[in-house]
C-alpha positions as a printed Julia matrix, in Angstrom:
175×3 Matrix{Float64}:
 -123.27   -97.64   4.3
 -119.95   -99.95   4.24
 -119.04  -101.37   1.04
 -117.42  -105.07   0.54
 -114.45  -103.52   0.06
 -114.07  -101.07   2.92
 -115.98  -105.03   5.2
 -112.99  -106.5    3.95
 -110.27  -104.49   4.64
 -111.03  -103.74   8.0
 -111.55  -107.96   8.22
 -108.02  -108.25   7.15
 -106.74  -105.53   9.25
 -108.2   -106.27  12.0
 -106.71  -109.96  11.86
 -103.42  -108.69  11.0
 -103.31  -106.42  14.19
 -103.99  -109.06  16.43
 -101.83  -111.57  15.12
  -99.16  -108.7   15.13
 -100.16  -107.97  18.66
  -99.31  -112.03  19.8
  -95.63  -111.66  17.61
  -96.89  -113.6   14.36
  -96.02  -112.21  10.92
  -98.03  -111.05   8.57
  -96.28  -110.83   5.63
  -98.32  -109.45   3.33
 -101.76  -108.46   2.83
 -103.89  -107.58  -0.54
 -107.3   -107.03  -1.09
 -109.27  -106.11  -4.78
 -112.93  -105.55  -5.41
 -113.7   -108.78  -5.54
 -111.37  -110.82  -2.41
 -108.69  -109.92   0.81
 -106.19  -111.75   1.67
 -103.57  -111.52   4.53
 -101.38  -113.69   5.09
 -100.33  -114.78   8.46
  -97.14  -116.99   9.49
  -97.59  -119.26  13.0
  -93.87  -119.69  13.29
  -94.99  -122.52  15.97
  -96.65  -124.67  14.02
  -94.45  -123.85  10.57
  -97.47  -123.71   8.19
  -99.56  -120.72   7.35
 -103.22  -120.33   8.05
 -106.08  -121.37   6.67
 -104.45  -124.43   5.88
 -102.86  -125.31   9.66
 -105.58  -127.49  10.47
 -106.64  -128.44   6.75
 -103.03  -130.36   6.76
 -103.43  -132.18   9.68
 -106.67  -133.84   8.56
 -104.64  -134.42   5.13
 -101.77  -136.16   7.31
 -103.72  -138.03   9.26
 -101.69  -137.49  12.4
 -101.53  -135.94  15.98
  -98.77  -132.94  16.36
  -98.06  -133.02  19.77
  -99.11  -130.98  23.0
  -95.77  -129.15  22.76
  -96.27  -128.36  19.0
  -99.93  -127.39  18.93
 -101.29  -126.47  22.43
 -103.76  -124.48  24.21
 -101.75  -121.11  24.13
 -101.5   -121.41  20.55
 -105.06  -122.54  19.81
 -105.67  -119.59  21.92
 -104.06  -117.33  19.74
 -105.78  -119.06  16.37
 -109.07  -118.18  17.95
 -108.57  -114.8   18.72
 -106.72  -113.94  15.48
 -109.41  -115.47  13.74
 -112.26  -113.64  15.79
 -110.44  -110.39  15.09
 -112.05  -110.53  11.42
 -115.39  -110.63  12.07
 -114.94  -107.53  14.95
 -113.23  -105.78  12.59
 -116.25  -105.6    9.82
 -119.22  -105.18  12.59
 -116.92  -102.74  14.52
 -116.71  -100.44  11.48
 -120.33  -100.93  10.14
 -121.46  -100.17  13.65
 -118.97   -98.28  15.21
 -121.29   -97.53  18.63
 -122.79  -100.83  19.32
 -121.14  -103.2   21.78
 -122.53  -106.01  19.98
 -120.67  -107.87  17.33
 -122.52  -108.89  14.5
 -121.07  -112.01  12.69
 -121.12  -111.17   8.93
 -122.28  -113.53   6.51
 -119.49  -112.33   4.19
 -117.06  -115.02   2.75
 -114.45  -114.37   4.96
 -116.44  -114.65   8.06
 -117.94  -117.93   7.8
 -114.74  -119.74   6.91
 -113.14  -117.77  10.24
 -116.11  -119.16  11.67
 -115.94  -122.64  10.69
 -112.2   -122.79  11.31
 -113.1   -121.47  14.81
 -115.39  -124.61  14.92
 -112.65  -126.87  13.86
 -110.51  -125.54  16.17
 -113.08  -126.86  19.06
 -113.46  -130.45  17.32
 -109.31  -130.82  17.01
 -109.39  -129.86  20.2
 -111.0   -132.63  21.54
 -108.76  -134.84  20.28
 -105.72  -133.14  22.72
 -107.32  -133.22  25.94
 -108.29  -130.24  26.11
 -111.69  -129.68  24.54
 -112.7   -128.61  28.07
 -111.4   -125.06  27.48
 -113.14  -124.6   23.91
 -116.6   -124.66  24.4
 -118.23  -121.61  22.8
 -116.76  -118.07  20.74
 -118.35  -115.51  22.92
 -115.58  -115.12  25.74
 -112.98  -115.04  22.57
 -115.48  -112.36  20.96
 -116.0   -110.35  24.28
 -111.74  -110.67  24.71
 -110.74  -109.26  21.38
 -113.76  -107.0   20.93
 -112.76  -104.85  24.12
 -109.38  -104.83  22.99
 -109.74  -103.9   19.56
 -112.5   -100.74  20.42
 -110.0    -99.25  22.18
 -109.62   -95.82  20.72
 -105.61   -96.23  20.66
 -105.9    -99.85  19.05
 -108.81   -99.19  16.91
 -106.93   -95.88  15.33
 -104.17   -98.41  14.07
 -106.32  -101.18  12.25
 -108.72   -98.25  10.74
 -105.07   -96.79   9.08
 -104.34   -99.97   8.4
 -107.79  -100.79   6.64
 -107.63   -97.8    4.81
 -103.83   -97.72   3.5
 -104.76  -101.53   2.21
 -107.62  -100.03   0.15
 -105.67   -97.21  -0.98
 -102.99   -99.33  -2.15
 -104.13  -102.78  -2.91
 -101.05  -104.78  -1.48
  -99.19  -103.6    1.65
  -95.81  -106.13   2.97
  -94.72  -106.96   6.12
  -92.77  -103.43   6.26
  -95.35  -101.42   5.13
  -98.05  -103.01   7.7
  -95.38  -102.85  10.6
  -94.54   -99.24   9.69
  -98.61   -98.68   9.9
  -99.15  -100.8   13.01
  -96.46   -99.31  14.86
């Protein structure tokens, strides 16, 4: 059976590789018995995540379609999806089902997923985020992929072994 620990790294790696995989940085990443972390830098919208969104509530204020638009709520999603795949992937590694944890991690993914659809609405484009499953079914198939899924399980398991990887170390693992 998994432990938190081994849950969380492959979380973390698992969101690392895919933001790696749309050209964001992840500059670090550190996990301990009792939290993960990885931190990931959107270049396009000059903030990190979790606190993207978080911000623009505090502001009070629109960014603009050219700022913040589909293709990069897109890649939020996906990134952010990646987690979750990553802990029912390696708790289950033969089922094609993803099983949303109820770890820490995966509910705030989750409810930043949902705020994701409600800011949405607010560009216009609410139409395209309606629901998580074709964002699940997306990154699931492309994560299982023996090739792909060889890369975040070294990554997962370096982070554990070592506690705190940087952005050289996880680009050296990644490939």
């Amino acid at each position: 059976m998994a432990t938190e620990l081994e849950l969380s790294a492959y979380h973390e790696a698992a969101h690392a590789f895919m933001a790696i995989m749309f050209s964001q940085k992840v500059p670090k990443m550190s996990i301990n018995e009792n939290s993960a972390k990885t931190s990931i830098y959107y270049g396009d919208a000059n903030k990190f995540l979790p606190y993207v969104f978080e911000y623009i509530a505090y502001k009070n204020q629109k960014i603009g379609i050219p700022k913040l638009n589909g293709t990069f709520l897109d890649v939020l999603i996906m990134i952010m999806v990646a987690g979750n795949i990553g802990e029912s992937h390696y708790s289950n590694p033969e089922s094609t089902v993803v099983e949303f944890s109820d770890s820490g991690e995966a509910v705030d993914d989750i409810q930043r997923i949902k705020n994701i659809f409600e800011y949405a609405k607010d560009y216009n484009i609410a139409h395209k985020y309606q629901d998580i499953n074709g964002y699940t079914h997306m990154v699931f198939h492309a994560l299982v992929r023996s090739d792909i899924w060889s890369k975040v399980e070294k990554l997962a398991k370096t982070l554990i072994e070592k506690k705190y990887l940087d952005e050289q170390e996880i680009q050296q693992i990644i490939g």
